[in-house]
C-alpha positions as CSV (number, residue, x, y, z in Angstrom):
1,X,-94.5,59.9,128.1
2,X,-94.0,63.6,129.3
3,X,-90.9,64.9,127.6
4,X,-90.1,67.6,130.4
5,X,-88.6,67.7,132.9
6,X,-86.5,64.4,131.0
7,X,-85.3,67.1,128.4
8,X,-84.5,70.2,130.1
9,X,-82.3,68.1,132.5
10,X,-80.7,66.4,129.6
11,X,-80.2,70.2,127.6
12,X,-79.0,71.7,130.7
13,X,-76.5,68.5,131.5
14,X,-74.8,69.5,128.3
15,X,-74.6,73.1,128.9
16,X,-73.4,72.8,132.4
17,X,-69.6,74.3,132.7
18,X,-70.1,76.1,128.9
19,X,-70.6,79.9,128.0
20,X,-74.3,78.9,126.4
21,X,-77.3,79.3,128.2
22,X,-80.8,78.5,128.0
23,X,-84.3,79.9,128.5
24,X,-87.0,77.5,128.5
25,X,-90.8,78.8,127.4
26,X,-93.0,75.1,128.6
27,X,-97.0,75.0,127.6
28,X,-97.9,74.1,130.9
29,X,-100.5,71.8,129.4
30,X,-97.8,69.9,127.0
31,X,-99.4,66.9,125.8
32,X,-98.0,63.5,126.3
33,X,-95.8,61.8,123.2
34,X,-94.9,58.2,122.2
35,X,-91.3,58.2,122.0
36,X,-87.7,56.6,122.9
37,X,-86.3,58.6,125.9
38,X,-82.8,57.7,124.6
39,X,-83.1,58.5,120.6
40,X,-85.3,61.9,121.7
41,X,-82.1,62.3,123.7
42,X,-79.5,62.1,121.1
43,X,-82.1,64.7,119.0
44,X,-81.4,67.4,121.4
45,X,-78.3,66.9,122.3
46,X,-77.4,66.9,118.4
47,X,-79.4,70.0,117.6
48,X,-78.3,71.7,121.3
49,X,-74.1,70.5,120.5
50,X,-74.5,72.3,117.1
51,X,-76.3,75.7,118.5
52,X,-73.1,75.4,121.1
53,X,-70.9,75.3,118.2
54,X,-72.8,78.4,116.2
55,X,-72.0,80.3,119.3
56,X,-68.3,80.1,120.0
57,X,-68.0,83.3,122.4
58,X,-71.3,82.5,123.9
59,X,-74.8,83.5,123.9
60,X,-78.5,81.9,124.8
61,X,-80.2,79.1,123.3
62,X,-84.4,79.6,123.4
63,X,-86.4,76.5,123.5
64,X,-90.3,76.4,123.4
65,X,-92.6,73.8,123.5
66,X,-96.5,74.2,123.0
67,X,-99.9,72.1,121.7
68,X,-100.5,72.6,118.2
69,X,-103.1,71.4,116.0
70,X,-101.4,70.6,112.0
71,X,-104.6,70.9,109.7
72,X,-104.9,69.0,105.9
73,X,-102.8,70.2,103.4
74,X,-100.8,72.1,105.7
75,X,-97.5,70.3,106.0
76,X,-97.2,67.6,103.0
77,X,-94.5,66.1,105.7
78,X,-96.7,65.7,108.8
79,X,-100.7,63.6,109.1
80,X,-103.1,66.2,109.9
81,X,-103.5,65.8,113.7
82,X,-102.2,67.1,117.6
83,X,-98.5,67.5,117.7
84,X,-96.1,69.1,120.4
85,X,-94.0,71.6,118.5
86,X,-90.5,72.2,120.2
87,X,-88.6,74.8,118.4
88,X,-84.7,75.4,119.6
89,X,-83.3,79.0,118.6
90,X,-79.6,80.5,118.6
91,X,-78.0,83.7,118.0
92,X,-75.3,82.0,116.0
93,X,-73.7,82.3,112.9
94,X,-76.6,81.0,110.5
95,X,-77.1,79.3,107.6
96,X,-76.2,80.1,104.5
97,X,-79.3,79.9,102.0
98,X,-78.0,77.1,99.7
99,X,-77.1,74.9,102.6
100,X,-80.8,75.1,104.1
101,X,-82.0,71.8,101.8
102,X,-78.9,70.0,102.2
103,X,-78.6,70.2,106.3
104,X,-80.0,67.1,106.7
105,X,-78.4,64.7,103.9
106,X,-76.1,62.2,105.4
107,X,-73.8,63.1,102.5
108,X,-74.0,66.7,103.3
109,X,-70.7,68.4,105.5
110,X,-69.4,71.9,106.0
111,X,-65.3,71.9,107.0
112,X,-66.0,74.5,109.6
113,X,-67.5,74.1,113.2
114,X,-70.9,74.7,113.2
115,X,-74.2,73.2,112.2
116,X,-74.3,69.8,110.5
117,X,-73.1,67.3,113.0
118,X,-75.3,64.2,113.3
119,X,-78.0,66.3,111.6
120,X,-79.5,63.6,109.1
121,X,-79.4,60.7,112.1
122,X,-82.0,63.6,113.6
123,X,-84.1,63.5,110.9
124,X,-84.1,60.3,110.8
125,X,-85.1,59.4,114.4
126,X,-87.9,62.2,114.4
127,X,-89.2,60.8,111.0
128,X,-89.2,57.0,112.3
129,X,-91.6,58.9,115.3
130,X,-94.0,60.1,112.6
131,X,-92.8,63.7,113.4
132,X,-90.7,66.0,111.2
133,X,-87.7,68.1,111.7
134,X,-87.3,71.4,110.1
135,X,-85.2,74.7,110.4
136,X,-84.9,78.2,109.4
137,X,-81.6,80.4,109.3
138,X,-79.9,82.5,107.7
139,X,-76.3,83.8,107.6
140,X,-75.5,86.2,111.3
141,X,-79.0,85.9,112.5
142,X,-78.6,82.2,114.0
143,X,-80.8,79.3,113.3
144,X,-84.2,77.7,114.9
145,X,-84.7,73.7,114.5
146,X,-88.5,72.8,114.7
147,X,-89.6,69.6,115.7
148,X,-92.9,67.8,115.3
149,X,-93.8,64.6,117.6
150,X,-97.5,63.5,117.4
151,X,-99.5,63.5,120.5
152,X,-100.1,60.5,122.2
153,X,-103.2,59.2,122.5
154,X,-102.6,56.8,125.6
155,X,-104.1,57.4,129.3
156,X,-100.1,58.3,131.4
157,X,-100.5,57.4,134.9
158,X,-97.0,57.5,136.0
159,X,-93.7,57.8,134.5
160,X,-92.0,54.5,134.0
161,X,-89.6,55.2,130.8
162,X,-85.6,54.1,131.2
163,X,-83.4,57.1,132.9
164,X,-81.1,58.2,130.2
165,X,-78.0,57.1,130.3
166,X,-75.1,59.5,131.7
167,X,-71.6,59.7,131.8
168,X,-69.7,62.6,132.7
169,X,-65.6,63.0,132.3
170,X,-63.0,65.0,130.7
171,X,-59.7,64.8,128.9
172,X,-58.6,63.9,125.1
173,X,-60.1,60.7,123.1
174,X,-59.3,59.8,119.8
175,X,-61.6,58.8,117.2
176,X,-60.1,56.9,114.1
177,X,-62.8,55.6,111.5
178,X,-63.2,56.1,107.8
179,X,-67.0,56.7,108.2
180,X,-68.1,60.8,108.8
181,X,-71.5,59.6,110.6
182,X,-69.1,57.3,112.6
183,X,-66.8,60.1,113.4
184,X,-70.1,62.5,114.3
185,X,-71.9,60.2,116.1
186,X,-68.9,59.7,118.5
187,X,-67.7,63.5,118.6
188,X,-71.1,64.6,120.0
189,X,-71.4,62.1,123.0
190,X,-68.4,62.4,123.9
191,X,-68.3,66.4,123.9
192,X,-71.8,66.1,125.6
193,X,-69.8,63.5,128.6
194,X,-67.4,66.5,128.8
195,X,-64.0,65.0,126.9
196,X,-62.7,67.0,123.7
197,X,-62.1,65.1,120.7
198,X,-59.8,64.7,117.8
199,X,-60.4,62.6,114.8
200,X,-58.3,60.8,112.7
201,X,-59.3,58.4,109.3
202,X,-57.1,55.8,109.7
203,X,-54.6,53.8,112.3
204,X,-51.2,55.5,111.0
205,X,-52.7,59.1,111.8
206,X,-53.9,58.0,115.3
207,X,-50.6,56.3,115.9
208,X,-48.7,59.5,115.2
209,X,-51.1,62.0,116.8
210,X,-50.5,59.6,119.8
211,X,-46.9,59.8,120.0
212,X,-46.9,63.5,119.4
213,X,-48.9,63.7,122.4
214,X,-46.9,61.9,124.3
215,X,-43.8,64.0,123.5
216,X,-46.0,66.8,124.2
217,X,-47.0,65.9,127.6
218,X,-50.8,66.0,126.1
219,X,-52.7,63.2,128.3
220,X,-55.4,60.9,126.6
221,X,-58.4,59.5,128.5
222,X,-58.9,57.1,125.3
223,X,-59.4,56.0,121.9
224,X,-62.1,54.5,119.5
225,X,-60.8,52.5,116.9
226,X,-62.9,51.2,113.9
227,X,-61.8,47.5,113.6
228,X,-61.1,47.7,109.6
229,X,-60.4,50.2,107.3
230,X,-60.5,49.5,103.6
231,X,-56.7,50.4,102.5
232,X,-55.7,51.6,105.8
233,X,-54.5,50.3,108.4
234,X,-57.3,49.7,111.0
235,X,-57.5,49.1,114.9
236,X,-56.6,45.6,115.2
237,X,-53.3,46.3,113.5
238,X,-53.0,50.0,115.4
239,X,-54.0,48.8,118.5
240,X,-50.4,46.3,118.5
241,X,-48.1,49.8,118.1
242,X,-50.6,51.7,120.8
243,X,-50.0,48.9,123.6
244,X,-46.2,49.3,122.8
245,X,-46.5,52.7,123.8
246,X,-49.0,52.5,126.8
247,X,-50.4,49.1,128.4
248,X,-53.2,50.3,130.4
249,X,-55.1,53.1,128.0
250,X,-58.6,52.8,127.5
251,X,-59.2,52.1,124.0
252,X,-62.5,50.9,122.5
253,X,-62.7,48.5,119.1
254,X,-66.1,49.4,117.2
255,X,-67.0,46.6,114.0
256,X,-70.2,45.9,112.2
257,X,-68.5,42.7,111.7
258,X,-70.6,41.1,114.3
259,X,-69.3,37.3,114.7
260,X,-65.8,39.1,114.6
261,X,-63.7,37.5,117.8
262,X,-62.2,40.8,118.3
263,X,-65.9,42.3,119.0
264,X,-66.4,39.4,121.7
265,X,-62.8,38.9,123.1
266,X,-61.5,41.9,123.3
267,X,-59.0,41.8,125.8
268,X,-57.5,39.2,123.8
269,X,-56.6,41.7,121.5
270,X,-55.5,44.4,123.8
271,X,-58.9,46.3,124.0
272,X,-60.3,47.3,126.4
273,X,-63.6,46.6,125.2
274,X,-66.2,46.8,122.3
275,X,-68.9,48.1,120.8
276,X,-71.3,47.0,117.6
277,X,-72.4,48.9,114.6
278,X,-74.7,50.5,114.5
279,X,-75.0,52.3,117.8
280,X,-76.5,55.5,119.4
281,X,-75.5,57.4,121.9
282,X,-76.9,55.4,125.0
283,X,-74.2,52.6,124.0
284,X,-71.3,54.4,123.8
285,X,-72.7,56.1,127.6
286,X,-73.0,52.2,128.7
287,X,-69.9,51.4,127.7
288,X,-67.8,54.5,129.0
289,X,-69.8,53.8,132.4
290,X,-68.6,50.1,132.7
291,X,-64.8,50.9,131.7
292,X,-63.8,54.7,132.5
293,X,-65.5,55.4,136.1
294,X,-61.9,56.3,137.2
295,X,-61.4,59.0,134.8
């Protein structure tokens, strides 16, 4: 399929309302690509979340796209073949030299705000697309993220791919899970819906941060709670304390336990509903759609 317009709508849904803008340089020739309109999706909103977050007083992101021909022996990541190159520039705070072969390692995590976030689930998607992800940085001169698809080699006659899946709303959800990629994977579609986040490891700390913000007059759209955590208390104990304090907040149970009754009885539990492990972004979208259209 064509990936613009579907990507410049999706870049500038996420940049709508922030100081970050965008200039878009399109080959008006782009070739068509094989790809998933919703894992493509997460991609750029991953790589365009973290330019927003290497920019915190502002500033403009520069995204090209253009035909480009990747001869033998050029790239020992990429076939030899047609590609579309997309590259996505900022004028943030950079990289720092020793962090450039680590960026995307699952294991790999700076403290501060910046790039990192859901970086290896890119790589992964673009490499399970035959493509390859790359970037270039350094520290005060911000960062460009290069991306690779192959060129398709099918005859488009019209443009029948799935509409992404959008949700828009604001406010302050809680994320508690023990897992980082978890905890990322949640914290960049819901800042791309528009909420703010805050993330807690375990049912005690969300607990507390609740009740604080209760004291505090701070109101919460909702929660995600990981159903188990290993020497923790997880979300089906947490949840019990939560519905003492409010009966009608949205809050979300997530489990790879599949066959757990909590993932298909929620509401039994006090949930408001749930959601399976693995996901990607366009189930957590589905799911806010169905339960937090009032927000």
């Amino acid at each position: 399929g064509y990936l613009f317009p579907f990507l410049k709508e999706s870049i500038q849904f996420i940049l709508s309302g922030s100081n970050v803008s965008c200039t878009f340089k399109i080959d008006s020739n782009l070739k068509t690509c094989d790809f998933d309109k919703n894992q493509i999706g997460q991609v750029f909103d991953n790589i365009i979340i973290n330019a927003m977050q290497a920019m915190p007083t502002g500033g403009t992101i520069i995204l090209s796209a253009q035909n480009t021909t990747i001869p033998q022996n050029y790239n020992q990541s990429l076939t030899p073949g047609e590609y579309v190159h997309i590259s996505v520039k900022d004028s943030g705070v950079g990289i720092p030299k020793e962090h450039l072969n680590l960026i995307f390692d699952p294991f790999f995590t700076t403290k501060s705000k910046g790039h990192g976030l859901g970086l290896s689930t890119c790589y992964s998607i673009i490499k399970k697309h035959n493509g390859c992800i790359e970037v270039e940085s350094s520290p005060g001169q911000g960062s460009t993220f290069h991306i690779y698809l192959p060129v398709s080699n099918k005859n488009i006659t019209c443009e029948n791919s799935e509409q992404k899946v959008r949700h828009s709303g604001k406010g302050l959800f809680i994320i508690m899970d023990d897992e980082e990629v978890i905890r990322d994977t949640l914290e960049i579609t819901l800042t791309s819906c528009g909420y703010t986040v805050v993330c807690k490891e375990n049912g005690e700390d969300a607990i507390e941060y609740f009740k604080n913000a209760i004291i505090s007059g701070i109101k919460i759209s909702g929660m995600f709670f990981d159903l188990t955590i290993p020497g923790g208390m997880g979300g089906k104990e947490a949840i019990v304390e939560i519905r003492k304090l409010d009966s009608s907040i949205p809050v979300f149970v997530a489990s790879g336990y599949a066959d757990d009754p909590v993932l298909s009885k929620p509401e039994m539990f006090g949930f408001t509903g749930s959601i399976r492990k693995p996901f990607i972004q366009s189930d957590i979208t589905r799911l806010l759609n169905k339960y937090m259209n009032n927000s």
